[in-house]
MARPALUM-309423 format. One record per residue (C-alpha): x, y, z. Coordinates in steps of 0.1 Angstrom, whole numbers, padded with zeros to 4 digits, always signed. Each point is the difference from the previous one (the first is absolute). Example, Ala and Ser with C-alpha at 12.3 -4.5 7.8 and 13.67 -1.06 7.14 Angstrom:
BEGIN
+0123-0045+0078
+0014+0034-0007
This chain:
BEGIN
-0257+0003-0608
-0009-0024+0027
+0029-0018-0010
+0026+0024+0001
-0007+0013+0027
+0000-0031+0021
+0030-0007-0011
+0014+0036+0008
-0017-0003+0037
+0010-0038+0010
+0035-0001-0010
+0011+0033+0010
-0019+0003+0036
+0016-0031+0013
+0035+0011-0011
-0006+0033+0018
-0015-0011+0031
+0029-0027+0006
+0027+0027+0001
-0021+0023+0025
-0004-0035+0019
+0036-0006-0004
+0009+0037+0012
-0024-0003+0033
+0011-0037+0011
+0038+0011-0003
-0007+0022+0030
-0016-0029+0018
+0029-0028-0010
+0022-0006+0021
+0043-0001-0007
-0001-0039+0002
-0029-0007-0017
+0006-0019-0034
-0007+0012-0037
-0025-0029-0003
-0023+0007+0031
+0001+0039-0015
-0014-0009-0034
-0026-0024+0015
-0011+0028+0019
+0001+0026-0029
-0017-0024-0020
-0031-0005+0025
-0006+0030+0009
-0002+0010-0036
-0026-0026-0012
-0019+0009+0033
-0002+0033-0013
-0004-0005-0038
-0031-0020+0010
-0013+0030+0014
+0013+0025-0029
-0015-0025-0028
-0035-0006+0016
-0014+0031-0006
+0013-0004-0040
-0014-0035+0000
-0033+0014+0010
-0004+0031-0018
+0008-0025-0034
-0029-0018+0010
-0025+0027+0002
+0013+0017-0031
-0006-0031-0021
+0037-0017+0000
-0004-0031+0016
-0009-0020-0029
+0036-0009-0011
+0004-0037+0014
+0041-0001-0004
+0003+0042+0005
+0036+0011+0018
-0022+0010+0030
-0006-0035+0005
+0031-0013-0005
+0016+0025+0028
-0028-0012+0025
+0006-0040-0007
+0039+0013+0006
-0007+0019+0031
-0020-0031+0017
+0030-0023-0010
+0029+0021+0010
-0020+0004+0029
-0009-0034+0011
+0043-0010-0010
+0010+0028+0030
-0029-0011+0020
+0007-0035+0002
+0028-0007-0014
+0029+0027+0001
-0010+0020+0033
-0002-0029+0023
+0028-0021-0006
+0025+0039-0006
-0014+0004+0039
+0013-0033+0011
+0030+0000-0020
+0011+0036+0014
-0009-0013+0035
+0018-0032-0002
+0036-0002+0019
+0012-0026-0028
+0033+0012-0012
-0003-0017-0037
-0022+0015-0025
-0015-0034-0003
-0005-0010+0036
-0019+0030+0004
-0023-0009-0031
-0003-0032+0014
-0007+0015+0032
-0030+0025-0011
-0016-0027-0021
-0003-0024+0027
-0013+0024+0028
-0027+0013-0032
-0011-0036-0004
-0025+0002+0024
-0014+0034-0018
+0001-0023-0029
-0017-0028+0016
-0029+0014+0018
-0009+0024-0030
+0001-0038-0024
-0023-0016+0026
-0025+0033+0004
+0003+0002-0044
-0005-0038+0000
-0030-0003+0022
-0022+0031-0013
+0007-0018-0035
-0014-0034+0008
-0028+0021+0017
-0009+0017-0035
+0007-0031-0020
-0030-0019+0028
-0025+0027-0008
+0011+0001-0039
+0006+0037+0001
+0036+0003-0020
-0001+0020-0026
+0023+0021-0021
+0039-0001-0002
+0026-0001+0029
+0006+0037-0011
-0029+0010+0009
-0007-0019+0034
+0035+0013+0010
-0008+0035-0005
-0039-0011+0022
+0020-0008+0025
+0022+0028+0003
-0029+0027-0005
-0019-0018+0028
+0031-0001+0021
+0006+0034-0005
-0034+0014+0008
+0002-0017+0032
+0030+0014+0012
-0008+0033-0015
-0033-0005+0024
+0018-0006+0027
+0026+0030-0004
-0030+0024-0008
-0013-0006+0028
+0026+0019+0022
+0009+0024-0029
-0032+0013-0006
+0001+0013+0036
+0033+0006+0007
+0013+0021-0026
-0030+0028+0004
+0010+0000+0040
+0040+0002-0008
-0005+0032-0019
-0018+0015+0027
+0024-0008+0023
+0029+0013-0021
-0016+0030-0002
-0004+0003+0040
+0040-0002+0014
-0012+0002+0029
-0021-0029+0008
+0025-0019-0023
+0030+0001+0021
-0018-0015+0027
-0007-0030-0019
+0037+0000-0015
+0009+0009+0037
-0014-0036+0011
+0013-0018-0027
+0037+0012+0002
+0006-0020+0031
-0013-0034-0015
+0023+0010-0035
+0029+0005+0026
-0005-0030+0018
+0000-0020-0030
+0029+0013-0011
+0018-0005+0032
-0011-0039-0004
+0010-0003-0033
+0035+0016+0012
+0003-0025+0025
-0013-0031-0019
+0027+0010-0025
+0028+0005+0025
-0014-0034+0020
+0009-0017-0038
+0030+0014-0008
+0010-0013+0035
-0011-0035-0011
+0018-0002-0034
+0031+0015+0016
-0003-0026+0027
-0002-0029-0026
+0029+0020-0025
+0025-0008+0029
-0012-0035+0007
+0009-0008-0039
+0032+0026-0001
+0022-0030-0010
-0017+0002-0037
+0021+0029-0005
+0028-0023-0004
-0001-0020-0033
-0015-0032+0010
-0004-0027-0023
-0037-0006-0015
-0013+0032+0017
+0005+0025-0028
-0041+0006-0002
-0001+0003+0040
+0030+0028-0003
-0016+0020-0022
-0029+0001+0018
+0013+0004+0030
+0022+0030-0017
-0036+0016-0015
-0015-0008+0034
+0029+0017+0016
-0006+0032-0025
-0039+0004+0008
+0008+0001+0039
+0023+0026-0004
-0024+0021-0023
-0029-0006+0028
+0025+0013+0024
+0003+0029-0019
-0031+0006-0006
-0012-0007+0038
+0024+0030+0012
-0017+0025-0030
-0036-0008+0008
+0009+0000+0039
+0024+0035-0006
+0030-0014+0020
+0032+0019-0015
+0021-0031+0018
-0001-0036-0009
-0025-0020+0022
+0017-0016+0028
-0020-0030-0005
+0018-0006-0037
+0035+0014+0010
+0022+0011-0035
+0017-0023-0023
+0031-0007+0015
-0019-0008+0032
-0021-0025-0019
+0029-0015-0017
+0021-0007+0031
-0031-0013+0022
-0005-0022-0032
+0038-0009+0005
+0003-0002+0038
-0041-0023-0001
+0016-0019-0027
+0031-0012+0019
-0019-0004+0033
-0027-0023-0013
+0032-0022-0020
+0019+0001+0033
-0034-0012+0019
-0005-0026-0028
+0034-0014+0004
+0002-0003+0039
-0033-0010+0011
-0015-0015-0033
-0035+0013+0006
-0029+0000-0027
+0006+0034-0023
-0028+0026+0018
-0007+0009-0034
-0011-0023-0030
+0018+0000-0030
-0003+0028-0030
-0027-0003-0021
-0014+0016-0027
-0036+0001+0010
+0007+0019+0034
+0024+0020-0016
-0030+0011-0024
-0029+0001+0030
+0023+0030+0011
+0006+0014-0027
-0037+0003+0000
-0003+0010+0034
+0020+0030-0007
-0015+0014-0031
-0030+0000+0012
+0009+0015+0036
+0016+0024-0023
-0024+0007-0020
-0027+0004+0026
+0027+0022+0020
+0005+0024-0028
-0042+0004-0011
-0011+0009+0041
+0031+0026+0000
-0008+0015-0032
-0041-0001+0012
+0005+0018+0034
+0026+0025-0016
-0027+0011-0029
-0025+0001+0030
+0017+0020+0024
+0003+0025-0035
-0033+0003-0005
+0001+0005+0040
+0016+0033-0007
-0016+0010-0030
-0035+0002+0016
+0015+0013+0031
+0012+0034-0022
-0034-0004-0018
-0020+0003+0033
+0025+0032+0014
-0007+0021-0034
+0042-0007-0008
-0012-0008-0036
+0035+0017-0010
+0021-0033+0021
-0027-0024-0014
+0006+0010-0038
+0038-0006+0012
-0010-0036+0012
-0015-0006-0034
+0031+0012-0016
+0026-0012+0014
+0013-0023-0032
+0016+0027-0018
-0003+0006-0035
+0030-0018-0025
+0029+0021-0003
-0004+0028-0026
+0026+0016-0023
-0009+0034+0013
-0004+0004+0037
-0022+0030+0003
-0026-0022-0025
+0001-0029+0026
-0005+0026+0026
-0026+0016-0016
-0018-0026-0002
+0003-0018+0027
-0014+0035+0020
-0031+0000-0030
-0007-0039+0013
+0000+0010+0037
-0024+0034-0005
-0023-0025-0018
-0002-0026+0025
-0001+0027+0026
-0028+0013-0015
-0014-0026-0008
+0002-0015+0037
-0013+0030+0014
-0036+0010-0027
-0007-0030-0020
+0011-0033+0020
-0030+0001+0023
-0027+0008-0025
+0016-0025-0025
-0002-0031+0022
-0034+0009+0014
-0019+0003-0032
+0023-0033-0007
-0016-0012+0029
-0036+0007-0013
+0005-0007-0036
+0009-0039+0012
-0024+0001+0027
-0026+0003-0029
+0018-0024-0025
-0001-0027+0028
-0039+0003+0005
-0001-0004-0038
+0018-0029+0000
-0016-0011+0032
-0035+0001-0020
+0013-0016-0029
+0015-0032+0019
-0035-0003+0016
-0017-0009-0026
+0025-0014-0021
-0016-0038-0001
-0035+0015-0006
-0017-0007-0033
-0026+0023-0006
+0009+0035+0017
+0035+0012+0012
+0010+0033+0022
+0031+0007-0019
+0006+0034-0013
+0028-0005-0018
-0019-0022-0026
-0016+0028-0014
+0039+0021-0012
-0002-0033-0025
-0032+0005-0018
+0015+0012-0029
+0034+0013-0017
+0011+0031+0013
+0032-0003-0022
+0032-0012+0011
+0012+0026+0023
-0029+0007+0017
-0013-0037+0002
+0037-0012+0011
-0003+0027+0029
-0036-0006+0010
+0017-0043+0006
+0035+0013+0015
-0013+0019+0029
-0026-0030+0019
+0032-0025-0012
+0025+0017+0013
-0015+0009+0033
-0013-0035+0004
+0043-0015-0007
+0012+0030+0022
-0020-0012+0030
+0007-0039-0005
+0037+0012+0001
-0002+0020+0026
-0020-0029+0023
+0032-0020-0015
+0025+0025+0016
-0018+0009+0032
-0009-0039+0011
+0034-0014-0013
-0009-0032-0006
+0022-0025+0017
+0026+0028-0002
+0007-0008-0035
-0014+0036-0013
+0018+0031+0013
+0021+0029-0016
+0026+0021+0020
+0022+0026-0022
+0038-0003+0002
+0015+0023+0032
+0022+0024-0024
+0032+0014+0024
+0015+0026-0003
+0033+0011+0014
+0003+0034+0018
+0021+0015+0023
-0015+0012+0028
+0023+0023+0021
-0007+0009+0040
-0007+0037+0012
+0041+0013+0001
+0001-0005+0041
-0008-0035-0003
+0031-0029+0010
+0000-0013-0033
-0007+0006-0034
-0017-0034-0007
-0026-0012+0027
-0024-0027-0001
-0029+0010-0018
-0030+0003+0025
-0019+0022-0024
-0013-0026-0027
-0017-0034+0012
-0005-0016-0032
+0019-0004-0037
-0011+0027-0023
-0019+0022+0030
+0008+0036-0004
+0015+0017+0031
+0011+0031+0017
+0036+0006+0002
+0017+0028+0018
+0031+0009-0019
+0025+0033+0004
-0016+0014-0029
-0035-0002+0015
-0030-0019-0004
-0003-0022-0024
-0025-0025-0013
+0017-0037-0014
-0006-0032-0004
+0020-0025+0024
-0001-0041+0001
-0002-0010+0035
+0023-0028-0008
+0026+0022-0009
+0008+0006+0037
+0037+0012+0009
+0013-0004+0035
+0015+0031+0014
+0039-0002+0006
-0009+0017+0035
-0023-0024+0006
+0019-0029-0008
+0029+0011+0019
-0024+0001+0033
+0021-0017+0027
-0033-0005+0022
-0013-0025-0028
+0029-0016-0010
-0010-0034-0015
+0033-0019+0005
-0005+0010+0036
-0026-0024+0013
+0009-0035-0024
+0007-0021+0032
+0003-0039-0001
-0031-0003+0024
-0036+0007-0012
-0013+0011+0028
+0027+0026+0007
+0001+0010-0034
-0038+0011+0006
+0002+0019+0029
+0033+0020-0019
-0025+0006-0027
-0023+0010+0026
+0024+0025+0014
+0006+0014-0033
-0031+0005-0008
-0010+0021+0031
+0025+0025+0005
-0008+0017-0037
-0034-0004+0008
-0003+0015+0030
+0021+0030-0019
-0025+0005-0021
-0030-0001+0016
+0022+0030+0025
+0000+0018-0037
-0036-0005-0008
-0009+0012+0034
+0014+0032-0011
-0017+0003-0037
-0033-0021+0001
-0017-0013+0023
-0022-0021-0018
+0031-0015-0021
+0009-0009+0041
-0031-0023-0001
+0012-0019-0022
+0030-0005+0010
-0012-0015+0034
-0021-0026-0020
+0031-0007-0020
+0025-0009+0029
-0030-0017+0015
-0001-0025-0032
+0037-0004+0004
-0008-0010+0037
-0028-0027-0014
+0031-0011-0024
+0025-0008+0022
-0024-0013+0029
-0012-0021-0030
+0031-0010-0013
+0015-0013+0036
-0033-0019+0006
+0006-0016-0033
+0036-0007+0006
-0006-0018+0031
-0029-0018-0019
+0025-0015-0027
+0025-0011+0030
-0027-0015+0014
-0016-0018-0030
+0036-0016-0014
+0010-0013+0038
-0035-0016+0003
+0003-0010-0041
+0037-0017+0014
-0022-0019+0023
-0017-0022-0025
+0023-0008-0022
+0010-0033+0015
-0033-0012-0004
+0003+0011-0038
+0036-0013-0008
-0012-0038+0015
-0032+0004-0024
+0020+0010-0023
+0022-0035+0003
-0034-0018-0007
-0007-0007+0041
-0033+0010+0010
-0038+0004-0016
-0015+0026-0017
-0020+0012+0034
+0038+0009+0016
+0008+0023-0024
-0033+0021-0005
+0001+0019+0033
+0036+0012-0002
+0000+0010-0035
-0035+0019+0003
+0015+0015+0031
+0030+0011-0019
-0021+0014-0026
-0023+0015+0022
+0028+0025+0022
+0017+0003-0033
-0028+0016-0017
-0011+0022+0030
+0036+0011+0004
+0002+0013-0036
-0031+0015-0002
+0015+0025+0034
+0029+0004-0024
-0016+0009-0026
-0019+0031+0019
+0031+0010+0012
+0013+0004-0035
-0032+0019-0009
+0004+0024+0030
+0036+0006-0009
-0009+0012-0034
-0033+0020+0012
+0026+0017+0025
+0026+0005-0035
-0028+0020-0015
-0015+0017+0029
+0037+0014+0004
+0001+0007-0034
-0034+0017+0000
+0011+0023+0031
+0033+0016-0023
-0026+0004-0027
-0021+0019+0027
+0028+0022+0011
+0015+0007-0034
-0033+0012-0006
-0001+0025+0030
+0039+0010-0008
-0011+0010-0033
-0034+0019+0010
+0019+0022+0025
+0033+0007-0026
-0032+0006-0026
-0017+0029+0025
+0027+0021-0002
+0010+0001-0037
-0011+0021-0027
-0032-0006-0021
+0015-0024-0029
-0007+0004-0034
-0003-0018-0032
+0032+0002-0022
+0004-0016-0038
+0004-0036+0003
-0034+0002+0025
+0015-0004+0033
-0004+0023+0031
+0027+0015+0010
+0009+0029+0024
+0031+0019+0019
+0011-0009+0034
+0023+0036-0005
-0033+0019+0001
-0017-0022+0032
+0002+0019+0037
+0029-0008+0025
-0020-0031+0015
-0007+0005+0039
+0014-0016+0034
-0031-0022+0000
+0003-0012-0039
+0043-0006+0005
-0010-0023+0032
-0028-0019-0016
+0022-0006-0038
+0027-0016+0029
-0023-0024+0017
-0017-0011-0034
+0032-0007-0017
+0016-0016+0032
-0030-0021+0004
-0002-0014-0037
+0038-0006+0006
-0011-0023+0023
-0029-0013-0014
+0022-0011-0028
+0029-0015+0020
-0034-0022+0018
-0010-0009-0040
+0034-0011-0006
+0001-0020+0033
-0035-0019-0007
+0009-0006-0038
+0035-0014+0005
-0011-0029+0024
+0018-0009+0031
+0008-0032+0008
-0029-0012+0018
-0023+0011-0028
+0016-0021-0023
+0004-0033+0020
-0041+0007+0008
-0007+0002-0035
+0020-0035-0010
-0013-0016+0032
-0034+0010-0013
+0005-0015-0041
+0015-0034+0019
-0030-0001+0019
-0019+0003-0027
+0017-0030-0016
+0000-0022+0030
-0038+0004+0003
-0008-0008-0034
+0022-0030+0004
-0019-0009+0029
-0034+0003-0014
+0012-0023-0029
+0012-0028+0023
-0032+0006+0018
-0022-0008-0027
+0023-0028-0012
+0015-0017+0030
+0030-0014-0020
+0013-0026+0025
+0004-0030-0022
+0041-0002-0009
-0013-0020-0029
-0022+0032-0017
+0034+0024+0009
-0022+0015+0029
+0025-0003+0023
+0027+0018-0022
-0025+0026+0002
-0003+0001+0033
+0032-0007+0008
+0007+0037-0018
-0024+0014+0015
+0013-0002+0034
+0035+0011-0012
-0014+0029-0013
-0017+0010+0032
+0030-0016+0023
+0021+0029-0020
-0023+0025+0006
-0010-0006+0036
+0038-0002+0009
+0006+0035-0016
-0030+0016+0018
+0007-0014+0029
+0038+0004+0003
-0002+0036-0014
-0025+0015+0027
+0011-0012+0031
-0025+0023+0027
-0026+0030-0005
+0015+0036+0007
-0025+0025+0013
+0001+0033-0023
-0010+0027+0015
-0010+0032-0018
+0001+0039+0010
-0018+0019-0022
């Protein structure tokens, strides 16, 4: 019987529990992630949990009398369990996480690559292994089979870390159902939190764009590989993978950032290609009259793959604190309808991925309204009662297990009551429940400590943003039929959209942002209108440009809301802060290249091998020191010019908002129609009144503004642009600088002063371009 039936339970549970595993990770995996790293996971996730599903078997064997067969199939599945384990432990999951991380572009190079930066895991646990043997072997206490220490070991590492996780999960959990079950007092902690997620994301955003930057930079250095050059057929292809991966972190830098143009810091293909032509014919033509060293060194594989790198892991990164603030800001709005009694909207949030087509519409239909009555009713009766006795039930079961790990090394008495549901067979059901329940509580809060402390960011799930398209038409007096969508800040949110045939309740992707014909064809905010040859005149034309529509609709605001008028004020005060910034700044970088100019003499005769050591200290650390001040100004401009891009985008959120609420007081009641969404007839709506016509025309003219000012801050003057290179040049130079530092390659003999002698040329061509292109500081004056 025994017999039978283990082999029923073990080899049909496992099967089982890998295919739910499979379904739930799908959700998880990314587009890009490989088959390999998929099934690793699905595989460890399913022995993590078939340890927990055989346990209570195992031990319900032993108290019925079982455990007396020495080579049983229970036995064999455990000694297969710890081994398959201890291969995806050690073996498998560490070197698949360096060889996916790797930027080798060879199958083998990256195996190469993951082996040698695991050799240290490999060599520290040998040494730890090593010495605790010869400590055992001292004290003549080895006994047994390797088996069997192996499996010592792993138990005693295991009840350590379980320790540790307990720990936090025995309090944690109890408290996190009583807060789910208060919205309130939750959504000031998620409230706090939501501004550390976004700043994250914004860094990752920028460290991703700052790398893409860099690879470009070194792409155009190397552009003659695109040519077929003899003994260079591995560097081509890497530099044509390399070249592929940029272009995909371009693209995915504008979806994660919601810009519906391409970045101006990338430019399009045939921008790239004919900078890549017109760089790679200067720097031939520079090579051929003045002979000077190359600025950059030669191709090679090795930096080709430390971008590589670079990128997929910015990428990476990038793409996890997106996903992470976008489910955050959901769960933002799905306590904020819990805490105002709109359990209907909240049962909407929870089911907004629709059912799989059906054969029969009216079945999908009907059931799709069944699903959202029973998680209406369930958000409104039984969701509050449910995760408070939740609460208390693992409030007790952690003072259970609280008592139990007290005394757990004690030999004669113990305060554990879970010893006595093992006194004696129960049967297999009820035994197999009575060691389920404390087991699966005890897992569920190590995993949970494992998902809330994230460990080294290396545990973490975010579910896939699933889009979906929708056509969202404006009320019938707006200018256009397809606006920017101000309604929906994040992918997947759900949003209210004010159509010609009512109200009605959709899903919208913020990305999916449309520019208004109208809008576009704004002659106050015409973007060819202020690229000027100088920098500084180019700012104060975006300056201009960005007054005049501003000061329009804070005249419109002052009409409909006053309190929208607040903000306004503080918004044109940040633009102030910008471009006062941005002219000190300017000024700065004149200032830093003529003085930079200054000490290159002393640099270029150090650089021929005259002079000591002591002569070329000061200037370089000088160099290095305005270089790195001057770039750090720089870079806070950049940040306020993209806290100014969302503030402005924030403010058309703001007023669609108010547009809608005052088209949304004067219609009809909406109701519910077959496919679930609300509906309702503008025919049967009252005439709207003198006050409603004049507000509807100073909310719509003011978002057409507001979006002409988006499209003017997205699609970056010239200044903007020549700030932002300045600032990744900078960047460069004070690296460089650092490293000659810390070296002090003078000696010709080492090739220190080839390095220093491209050094200076690389700051001689960037001093004379700063210097040349900004010739005196024009006052901007503002009139808000």
């Amino acid at each position: 019987m025994h017999g039978t039936w283990s082999v029923l339970v073990l080899s049909c549970a496992p099967v089982i529990v890998s295919l739910i595993v499979a379904c739930v990770l799908f959700r998880f995996a990314d587009k890009d992630a490989s088959g390999l790293s998929l099934l690793t996971s699905v595989a460890g996730v399913t022995i993590a949990i078939s340890v927990v599903a055989v346990m209570p078997y195992d031990v319900w064997q032993a108290l019925a009398g079982g455990a007396g067969f020495p080579d049983s199939f229970l036995q064999s599945t455990w000694a297969a369990t710890y081994w398959t384990t201890a291969l995806l432990s050690y073996l498998l999951c560490p070197i698949l996480m360096e060889f996916e991380a790797s930027g080798d572009f060879t199958v083998a190079a990256r195996l190469r690559t993951s082996i040698r930066r695991n050799a240290v895991f490999y060599v520290s646990y040998a040494v730890i292994l090593s010495c605790l043997l010869v400590f055992l072997i001292i004290r003549g206490e080895v006994q047994g089979d390797v088996q069997s220490w192996c499996i010592a070991a792993s138990n005693a590492w295991g009840l350590f870390v379980l320790t540790v996780l307990m720990g936090f999960g025995l309090v944690a959990v109890p408290r996190h159902f009583w807060s789910l079950a208060d919205p309130s007092a939750l959504l000031q902690e998620l409230y706090v939190s939501a501004v550390v997620k976004d700043e994250i994301r914004l860094s990752r955003l920028f460290e991703l764009q700052d790398t893409v930057a860099q690879a470009r930079s070194e792409l155009a250095a190397h552009v003659e590989l695109e040519e077929d050059s003899p003994g260079l057929h591995m560097q081509r292809l890497a530099f044509a993978k390399l070249c592929q991966v940029a272009d995909r972190c371009e693209m995915l830098h504008r979806e994660l950032s919601g810009s519906r143009i391409p970045s101006p810091l990338f430019g399009t293909r045939t921008e790239k290609a004919e900078e890549r032509h017109h760089a790679s014919a200067g720097h031939g033509e520079l090579e051929r009259t003045t002979g000077n060293v190359p600025l950059h060194p030669p191709p090679s594989l090795a930096r080709f793959a430390h971008l590589h790198r670079l990128l997929k892991a910015a990428a990476l990164e990038a793409r996890r604190a997106s996903r992470c603030f976008d489910s955050h800001v959901e769960r933002c709005i799905f306590f904020e309808d819990l805490q105002q009694g709109d359990h209907t909207a909240a049962a909407r949030l929870l089911g907004m991925r629709h059912l799989a087509p059906a054969f029969c519409p009216r079945t999908r239909s009907a059931l799709a309204r069944l699903r959202r009555s029973l998680l209406t009713f369930w958000l409104c009766h039984l969701r509050g009662r449910a995760l408070l006795g939740l609460g208390w039930a693992s409030c007790l079961l952690s003072a259970v297990v609280v008592l139990g790990q007290m005394t757990l090394f004690a030999d004669g008495w113990h305060l554990s009551m879970l010893s006595l549901l093992f006194r004696r067979d129960y049967g297999p059901w009820i035994t197999q429940a009575f060691c389920l329940v404390p087991l699966a509580y005890v897992t569920y809060t190590a995993y949970f400590s494992i998902f809330r402390l994230k460990v080294s960011g290396w545990y973490g799930l975010s579910p896939k943003i699933w889009q979906c398209k929708l056509q969202c038409k404006r009320k019938s007096g707006s200018p256009s039929g397809q606006d920017r969508d101000w309604c929906s800040q994040i992918n997947g949110a759900r949003s209210i959209g004010v159509s010609s045939t009512g109200l009605s309740r959709s899903g919208l992707a913020a990305n999916q942002s449309v520019v208004s014909s109208d809008s576009g064809a704004y002659q106050g905010i015409s973007v060819g209108e202020y690229q000027s040859k100088n920098y500084l005149k180019d700012l104060k034309a975006f300056s201009d440009s960005f007054i005049a529509p501003m000061n329009i609709v804070c005249e419109c605001m002052n009409q409909v809301d006053p309190s929208l008028l607040d903000a306004l004020k503080m918004t044109q005060n940040q633009a102030h802060e910008l471009i006062t910034s941005a002219q000190m700044v300017t000024w700065k970088l004149s200032a830093t290249a003529c003085n930079s100019l200054e000490l290159l003499p002393t640099l270029l005769w150090a650089a021929k091998g005259h002079g000591d050591e002591k002569d070329v200290i000061s200037p370089i650390s000088e160099v290095h020191t305005s270089m790195a001040t001057t770039r750090k100004d720089a870079q806070t401009v950049r940040t306020s010019y993209i806290e100014l891009l969302n503030q402005v985008r924030y403010m058309g959120q703001c007023t669609q908002v108010t547009l809608d609420q005052v088209v949304i007081l004067h219609l009809p009641v909406p109701c519910e129609d077959e496919s679930g969404n609300l509906e309702t007839s503008p025919k049967l709506a009252p005439d709207p009144t003198e006050h409603q016509k004049i507000s509807e025309k100073c909310l719509e003219l003011a978002l057409m503004h507001l979006d002409g000012l988006c499209m003017l801050l997205e699609d970056c003057s010239d200044f903007w642009l020549m700030l932002h290179s300045a600032e990744l040049q900078l960047r460069k130079i004070e690296k460089e600088a650092q490293a000659l530092c810390e070296k002090l390659p003078v000696d010709n003999g080492q090739g220190g002063g080839a390095l220093l002698q491209t050094f200076c040329e690389k700051v001689r061509d960037f001093c004379k371009e700063c210097a040349k292109g900004i010739p005196n500081l024009i006052l901007i004056h503002f009139s808000f």
